[in-house]
N, C-alpha and C positions, 0 to 999 in steps of 0.2 A: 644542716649540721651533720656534717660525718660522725662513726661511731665511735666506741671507745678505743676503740685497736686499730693500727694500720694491718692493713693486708702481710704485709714483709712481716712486722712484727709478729704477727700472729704463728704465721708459719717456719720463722724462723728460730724462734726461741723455745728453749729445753729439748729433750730429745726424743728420737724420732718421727715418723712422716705424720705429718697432718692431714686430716681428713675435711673435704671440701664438699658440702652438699648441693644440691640444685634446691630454688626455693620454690618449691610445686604449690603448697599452699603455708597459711603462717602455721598451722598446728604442725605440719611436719618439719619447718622451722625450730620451733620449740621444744619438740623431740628428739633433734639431732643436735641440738646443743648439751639439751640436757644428759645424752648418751655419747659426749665426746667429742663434737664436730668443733673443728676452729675455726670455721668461714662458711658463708653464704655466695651461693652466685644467683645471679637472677637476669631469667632469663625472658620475663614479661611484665610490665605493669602491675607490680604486685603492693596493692595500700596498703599500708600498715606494717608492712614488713619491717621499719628500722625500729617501730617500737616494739615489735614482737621479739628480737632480740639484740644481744651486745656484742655478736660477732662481726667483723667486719664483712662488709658488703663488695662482691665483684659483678659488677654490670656490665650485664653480657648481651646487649639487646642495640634499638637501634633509636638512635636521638643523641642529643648533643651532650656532650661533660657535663655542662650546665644541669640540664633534665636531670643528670645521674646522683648529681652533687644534690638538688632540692627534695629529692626522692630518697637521699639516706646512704646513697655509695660512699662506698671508701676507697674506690680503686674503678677503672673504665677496661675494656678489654679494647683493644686495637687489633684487626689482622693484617699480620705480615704480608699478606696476599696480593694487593693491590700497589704494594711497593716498586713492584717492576713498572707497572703502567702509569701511575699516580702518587708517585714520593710526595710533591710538594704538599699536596692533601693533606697525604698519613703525617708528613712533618708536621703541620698546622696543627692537626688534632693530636697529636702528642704533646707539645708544647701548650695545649692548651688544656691538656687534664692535670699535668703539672703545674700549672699558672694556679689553676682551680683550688690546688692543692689534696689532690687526689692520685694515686699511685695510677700506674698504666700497665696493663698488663699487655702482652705480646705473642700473638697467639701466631706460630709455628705450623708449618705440615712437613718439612723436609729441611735438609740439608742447606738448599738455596735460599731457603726464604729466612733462616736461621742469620746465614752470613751474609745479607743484606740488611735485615733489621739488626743487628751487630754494627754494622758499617751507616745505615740513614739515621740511627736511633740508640742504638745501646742503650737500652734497658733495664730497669732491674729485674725486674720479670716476667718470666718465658711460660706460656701454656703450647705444653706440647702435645700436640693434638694430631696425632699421626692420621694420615688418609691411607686407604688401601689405594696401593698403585699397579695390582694386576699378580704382585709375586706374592712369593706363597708364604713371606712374613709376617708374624701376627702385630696387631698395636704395636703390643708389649715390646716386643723386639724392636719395633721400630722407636717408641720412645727411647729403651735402653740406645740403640745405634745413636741417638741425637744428643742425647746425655754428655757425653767429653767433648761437644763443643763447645757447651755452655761455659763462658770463661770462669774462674774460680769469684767466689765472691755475689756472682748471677743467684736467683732462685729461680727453681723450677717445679712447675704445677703440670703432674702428667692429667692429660683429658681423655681416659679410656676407661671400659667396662670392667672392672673388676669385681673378681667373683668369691674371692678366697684370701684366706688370710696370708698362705703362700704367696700370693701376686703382691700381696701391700708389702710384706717383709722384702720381696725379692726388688720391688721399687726402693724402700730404706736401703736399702746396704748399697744400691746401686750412686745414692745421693741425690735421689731425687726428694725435696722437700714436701711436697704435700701434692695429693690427687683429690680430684672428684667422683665422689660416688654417690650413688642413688640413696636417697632418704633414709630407703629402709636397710638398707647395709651394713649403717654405720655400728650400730652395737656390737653388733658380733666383727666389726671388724675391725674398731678402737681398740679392741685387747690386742692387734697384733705390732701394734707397736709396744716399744720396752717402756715398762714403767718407769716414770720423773722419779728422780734420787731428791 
């Protein structure tokens, strides 16, 4: 049984960027809801985690839609990566977290892999998840660069280090819809989005 919110939902509605935890264990689960977080990702075998909370779940690990669906996901992550060598695959497994009825996340590293999962797949949403590739641009920068591909309408989930409430702000205005951050982050860094009217 999925949770109570879709993924999209969660991060797309009222204003400002959403905050996305990793689920390290359930207490800090419970604490970053309780301090603002709108979504879980999970990244291991974690029991108990859908009843630990009511955010919706992103399953970021390795096993079938099915596993992710019985386990409490509300959404699978897919990498764009493999699309150059092995489309027919990534189609299959796309088609089949949708079947499931579970959202599919679309996890990015550049430009190329953007506008192939755009052309095999078109998704609703994008983790941009930037890799260093040698030059001397930060994440950040690279997220923002990949930002105005994202067709309108798209959501995007940056996957980077963020330290400061500068960085979450400079993500919102950019339009990027919700990031991932560490457990312990979220409090102090839930205030830097603008309070719901």
């Amino acid at each position: 049984m999925t949770g109570s919110r879709r993924l999209s939902q969660a991060i797309s509605e009222g204003d400002g960027i959403s905050l996305i935890v990793p689920a390290t264990d359930l207490e800090s689960v419970q604490v970053a809801e309780e301090q603002g977080a709108e979504g879980v990702v999970v990244e291991r075998d974690l029991a108990g985690v859908r009843e630990a909370t009511g955010l919706p779940i992103l399953w970021r690990t390795e096993g079938s839609p099915a596993e992710a669906l019985n386990l409490g996901a509300d959404a699978c992550l897919l990498v764009a990566e493999g699309l150059e060598e092995d489309s027919e695959r990534l189609e299959r497994r796309f088609a089949e977290v949708l079947a499931l009825g579970l959202e599919c996340v679309v996890e990015v590293r550049d430009a190329d892999e953007l506008e192939l999962a755009l052309e095999r797949l078109d998704p609703e949403i994008f983790l941009l998840s930037p890799q260093g590739d040698g030059d001397a641009e930060s994440p950040l920068g690279r997220v923002l660069d990949l930002l105005p591909d994202i067709p309108a309408g798209k959501l995007a989930i940056a996957d980077l280090e963020v330290t400061s409430r500068d960085e979450v702000a400079e993500l919102e205005r950019a339009g990027v819809d919700a990031v991932i951050v560490g457990t312990r982050n979220v409090a102090s860094l839930v205030s830097a989005a603008p309070p719901e009217v």
